[in-house]
N, C-alpha and C positions, 0 to 999 in steps of 0.2 A: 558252280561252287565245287571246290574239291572234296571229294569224299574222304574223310580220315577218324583214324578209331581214338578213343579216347590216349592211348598210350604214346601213339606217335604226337599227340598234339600237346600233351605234357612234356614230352622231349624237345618235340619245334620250338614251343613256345619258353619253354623253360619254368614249366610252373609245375604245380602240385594239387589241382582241383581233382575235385572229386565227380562221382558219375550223374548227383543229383543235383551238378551246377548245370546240367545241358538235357535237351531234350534228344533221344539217343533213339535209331532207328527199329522200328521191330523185329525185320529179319536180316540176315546175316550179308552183309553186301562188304565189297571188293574196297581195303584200303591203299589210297593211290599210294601213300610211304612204305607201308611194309610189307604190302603185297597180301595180305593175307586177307581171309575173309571172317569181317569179326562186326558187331553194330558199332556204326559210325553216328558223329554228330550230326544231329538234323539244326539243333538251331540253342543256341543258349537261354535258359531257364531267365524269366524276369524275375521271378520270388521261388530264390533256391528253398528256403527256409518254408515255403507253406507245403513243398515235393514232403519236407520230413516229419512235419507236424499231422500231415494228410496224404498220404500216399497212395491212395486214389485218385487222386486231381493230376490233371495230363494238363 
């Protein structure tokens, strides 16, 4: 799976989500688009909405 930071994947994709629609890496790893090293997506959020209500829940 490619590694990519929230930014570059708002741009590929053409969207405008946010960082509590994805579950986003802990420490700082290498994005294949921009080169830079920043946390990337691990895997998209099933219930964005409970990240904001409860924001201890992983």
């Amino acid at each position: 799976m490619a590694e990519i930071c929230l930014d570059c994947a708002n741009k590929v994709f053409k969207k405008s989500d946010k960082e509590y629609n994805y579950l986003m890496s802990d420490c700082l790893e290498l994005c294949e688009e921009c080169g830079e090293y920043k946390r990337v997506i691990v895997r998209e959020r099933y219930f964005p909405l409970l990240k904001i209500l409860f924001p201890f829940i992983d």
